[in-house]
C-alpha positions as CSV (number, residue, x, y, z in Angstrom):
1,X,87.0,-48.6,-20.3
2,X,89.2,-51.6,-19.7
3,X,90.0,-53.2,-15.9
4,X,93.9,-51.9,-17.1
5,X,93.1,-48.1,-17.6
6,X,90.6,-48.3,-14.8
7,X,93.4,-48.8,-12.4
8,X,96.2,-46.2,-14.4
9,X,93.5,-43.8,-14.1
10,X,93.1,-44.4,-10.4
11,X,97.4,-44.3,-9.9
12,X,97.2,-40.8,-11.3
13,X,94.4,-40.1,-8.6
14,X,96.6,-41.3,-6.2
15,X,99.7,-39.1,-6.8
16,X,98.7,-36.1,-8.0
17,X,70.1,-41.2,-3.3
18,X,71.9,-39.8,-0.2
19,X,73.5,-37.3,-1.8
20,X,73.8,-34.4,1.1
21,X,75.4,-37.1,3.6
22,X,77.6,-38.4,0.8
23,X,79.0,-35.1,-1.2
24,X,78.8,-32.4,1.4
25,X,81.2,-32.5,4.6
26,X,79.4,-30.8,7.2
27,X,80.4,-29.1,10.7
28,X,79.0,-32.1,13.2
29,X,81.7,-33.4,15.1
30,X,84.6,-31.2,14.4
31,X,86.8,-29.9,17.0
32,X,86.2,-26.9,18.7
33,X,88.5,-23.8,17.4
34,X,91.5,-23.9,19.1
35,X,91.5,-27.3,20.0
36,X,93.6,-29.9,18.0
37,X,92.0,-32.8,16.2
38,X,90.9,-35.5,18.5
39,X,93.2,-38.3,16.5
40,X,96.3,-35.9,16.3
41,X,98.3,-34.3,13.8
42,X,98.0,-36.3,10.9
43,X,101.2,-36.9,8.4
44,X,101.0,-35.4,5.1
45,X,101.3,-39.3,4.1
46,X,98.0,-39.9,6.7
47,X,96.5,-36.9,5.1
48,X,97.3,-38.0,1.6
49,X,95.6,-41.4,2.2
50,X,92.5,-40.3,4.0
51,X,91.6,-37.5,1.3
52,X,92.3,-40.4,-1.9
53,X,90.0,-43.0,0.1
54,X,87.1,-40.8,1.0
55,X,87.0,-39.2,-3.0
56,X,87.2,-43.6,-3.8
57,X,84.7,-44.5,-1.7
58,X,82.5,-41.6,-3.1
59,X,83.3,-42.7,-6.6
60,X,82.1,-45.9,-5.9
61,X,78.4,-44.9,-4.5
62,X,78.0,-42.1,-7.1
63,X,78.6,-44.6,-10.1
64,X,76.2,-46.9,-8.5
65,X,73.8,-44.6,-7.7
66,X,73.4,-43.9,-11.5
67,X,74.1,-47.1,-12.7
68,X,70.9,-48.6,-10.3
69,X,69.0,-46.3,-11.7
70,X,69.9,-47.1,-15.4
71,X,69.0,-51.0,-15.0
72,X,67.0,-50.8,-11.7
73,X,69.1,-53.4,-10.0
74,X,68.6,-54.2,-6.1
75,X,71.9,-55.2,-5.6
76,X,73.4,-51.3,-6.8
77,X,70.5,-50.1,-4.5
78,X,71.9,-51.9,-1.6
79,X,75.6,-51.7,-2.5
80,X,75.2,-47.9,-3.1
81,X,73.6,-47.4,0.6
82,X,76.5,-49.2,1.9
83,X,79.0,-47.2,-0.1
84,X,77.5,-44.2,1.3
85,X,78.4,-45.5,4.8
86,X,81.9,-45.9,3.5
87,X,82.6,-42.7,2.5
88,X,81.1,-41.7,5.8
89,X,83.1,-43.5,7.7
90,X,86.5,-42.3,6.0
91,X,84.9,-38.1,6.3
92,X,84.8,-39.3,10.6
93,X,88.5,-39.6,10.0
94,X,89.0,-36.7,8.0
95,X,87.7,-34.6,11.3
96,X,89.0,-36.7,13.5
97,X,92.9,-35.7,12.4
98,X,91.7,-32.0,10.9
99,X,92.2,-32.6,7.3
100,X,89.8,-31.2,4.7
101,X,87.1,-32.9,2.9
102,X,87.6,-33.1,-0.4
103,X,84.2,-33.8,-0.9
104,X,82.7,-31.1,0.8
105,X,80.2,-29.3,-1.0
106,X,80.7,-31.7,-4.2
107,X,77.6,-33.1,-5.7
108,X,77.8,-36.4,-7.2
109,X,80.2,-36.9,-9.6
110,X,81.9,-34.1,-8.4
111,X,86.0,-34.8,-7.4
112,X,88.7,-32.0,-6.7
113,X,91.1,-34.7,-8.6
114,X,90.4,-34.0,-12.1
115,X,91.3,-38.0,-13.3
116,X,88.4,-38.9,-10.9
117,X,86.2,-37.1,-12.5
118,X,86.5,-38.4,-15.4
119,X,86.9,-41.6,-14.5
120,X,83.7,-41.5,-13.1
121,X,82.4,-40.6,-16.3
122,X,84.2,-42.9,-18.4
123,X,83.1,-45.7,-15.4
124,X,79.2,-44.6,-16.2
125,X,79.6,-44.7,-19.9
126,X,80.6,-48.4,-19.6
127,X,78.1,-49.4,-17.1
128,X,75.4,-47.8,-19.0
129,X,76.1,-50.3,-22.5
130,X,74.2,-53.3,-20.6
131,X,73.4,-54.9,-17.2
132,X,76.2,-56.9,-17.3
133,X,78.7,-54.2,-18.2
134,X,77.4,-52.4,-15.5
135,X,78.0,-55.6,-13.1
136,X,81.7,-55.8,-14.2
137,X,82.0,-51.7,-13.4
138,X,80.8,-53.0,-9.6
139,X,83.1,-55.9,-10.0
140,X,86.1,-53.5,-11.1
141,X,85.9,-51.2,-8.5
142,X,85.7,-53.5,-5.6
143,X,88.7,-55.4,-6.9
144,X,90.4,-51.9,-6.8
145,X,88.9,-50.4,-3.4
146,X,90.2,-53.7,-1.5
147,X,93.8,-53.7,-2.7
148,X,94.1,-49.6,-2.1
149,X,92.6,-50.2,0.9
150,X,95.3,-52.8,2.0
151,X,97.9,-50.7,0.8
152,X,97.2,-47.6,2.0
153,X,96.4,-49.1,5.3
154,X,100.1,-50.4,5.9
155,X,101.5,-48.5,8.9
156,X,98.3,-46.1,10.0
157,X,97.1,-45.4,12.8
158,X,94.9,-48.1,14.8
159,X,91.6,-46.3,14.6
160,X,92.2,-45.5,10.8
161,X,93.5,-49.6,10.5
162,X,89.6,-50.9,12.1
163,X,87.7,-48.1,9.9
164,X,89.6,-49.2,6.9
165,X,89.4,-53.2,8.2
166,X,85.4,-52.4,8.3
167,X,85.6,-51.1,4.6
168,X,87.9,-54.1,3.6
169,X,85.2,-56.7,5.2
170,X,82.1,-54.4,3.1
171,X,83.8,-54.3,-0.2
172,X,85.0,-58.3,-0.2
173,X,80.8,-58.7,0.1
174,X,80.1,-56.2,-2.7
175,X,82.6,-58.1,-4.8
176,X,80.9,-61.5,-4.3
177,X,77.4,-59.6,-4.8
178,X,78.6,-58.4,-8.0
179,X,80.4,-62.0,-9.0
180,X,77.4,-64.1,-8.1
181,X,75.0,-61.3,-10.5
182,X,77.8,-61.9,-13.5
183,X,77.9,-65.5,-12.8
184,X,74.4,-65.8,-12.7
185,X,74.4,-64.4,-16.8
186,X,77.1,-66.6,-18.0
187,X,79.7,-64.3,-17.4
188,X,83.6,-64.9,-15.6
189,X,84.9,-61.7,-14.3
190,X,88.9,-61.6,-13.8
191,X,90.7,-60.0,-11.7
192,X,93.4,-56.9,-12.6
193,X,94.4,-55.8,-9.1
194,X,93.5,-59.3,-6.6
195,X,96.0,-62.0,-7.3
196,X,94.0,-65.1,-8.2
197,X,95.2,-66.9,-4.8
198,X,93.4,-63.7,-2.6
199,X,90.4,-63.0,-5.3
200,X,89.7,-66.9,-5.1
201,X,89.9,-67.3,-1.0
202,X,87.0,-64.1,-1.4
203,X,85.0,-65.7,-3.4
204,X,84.7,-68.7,-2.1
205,X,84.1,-67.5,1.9
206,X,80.4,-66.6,3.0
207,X,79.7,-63.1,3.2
208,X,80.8,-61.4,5.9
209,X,79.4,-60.2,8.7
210,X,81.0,-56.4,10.7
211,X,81.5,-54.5,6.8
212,X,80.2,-51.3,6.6
């Protein structure tokens, strides 16, 4: 699956292991009955946003969950904990303004938006032909996550602005993990979503440090 369809795929998301942390909402830390959500009443438009970012983030840590196991890769192994703390972070949110997890009780691979599900699936096919496939899937989906994350984050609350901030700072380091393993075989990934001025100003900064 092409960097181009990845990201029509993911549009038509928009509009339309640790696996019991990562696919199952639970009850911790929601608001007692009768009491509204401690970050407000969120905006269908809040809602909307919070509900894509936390099935993302889970996309992202359940295709490199199996993908590290296909090729037995650290760097999926570390990425994939750290993706799990994304998704995490977004589910806080989630109670925090009362929406509902569209994760909840979803194992992986699991989405309530049908063109993430398959995405996910046509995502593992690709990452399974070869190591470095599987590298460019990593590759892909950072470039993604970052600019839906900066997108989606225009106008939000401040609380949701520093979670998302914290997920911006984590996936910039995944991307350069994932470059510097491509690199490392020979391989030039390009950008589809970064302009080349942004993906080139990542890339050559030191990872950073306050990412999820």
């Amino acid at each position: 699956m092409r960097a181009s369809m990845l990201a029509s795929t993911l549009l038509l998301a928009a509009c339309g292991g640790v696996q019991p942390d990562v696919t199952r909402g639970g009850p911790a830390g929601e608001p007692p009955v009768g009491q509204p959500p401690a970050g407000g009443v969120a905006t269908d438009e809040l809602a909307s946003t919070l509900r894509f970012m936390r099935e993302e983030e889970k996309l992202a840590h359940d295709v490199y969950a199996v993908l590290g196991a296909r090729w037995g890769l650290q760097t999926f192994s570390n990425i994939q904990a750290s993706e799990a703390r994304h998704t995490e972070a977004v589910r806080g949110l989630l109670v925090s303004y009362g929406v509902e997890d569209p994760a909840a009780g979803r194992a992986a691979g699991e989405f309530v938006d049908p063109a993430l599900a398959g995405l996910y699936t046509a995502l593992v096919a690709e990452g399974s032909a070869s190591v470095e496939a599987a590298l460019n899937v990593g590759a892909q989906i950072e470039d993604l996550d970052l600019v839906d994350l900066a997108v989606r984050g225009e106008g939000v609350p401040s609380d949701v602005a520093t979670v998302f901030g914290q997920l911006s700072r984590g996936s910039r380091n995944h991307l350069r993990a994932f470059v510097g393993q491509l690199e490392s075989r020979g391989v030039t990934f390009t950008p589809t979503h970064l302009s080349a001025e942004d993906y080139a100003a990542i890339i050559s900064t030191p990872t950073e440090r306050g990412g999820h």
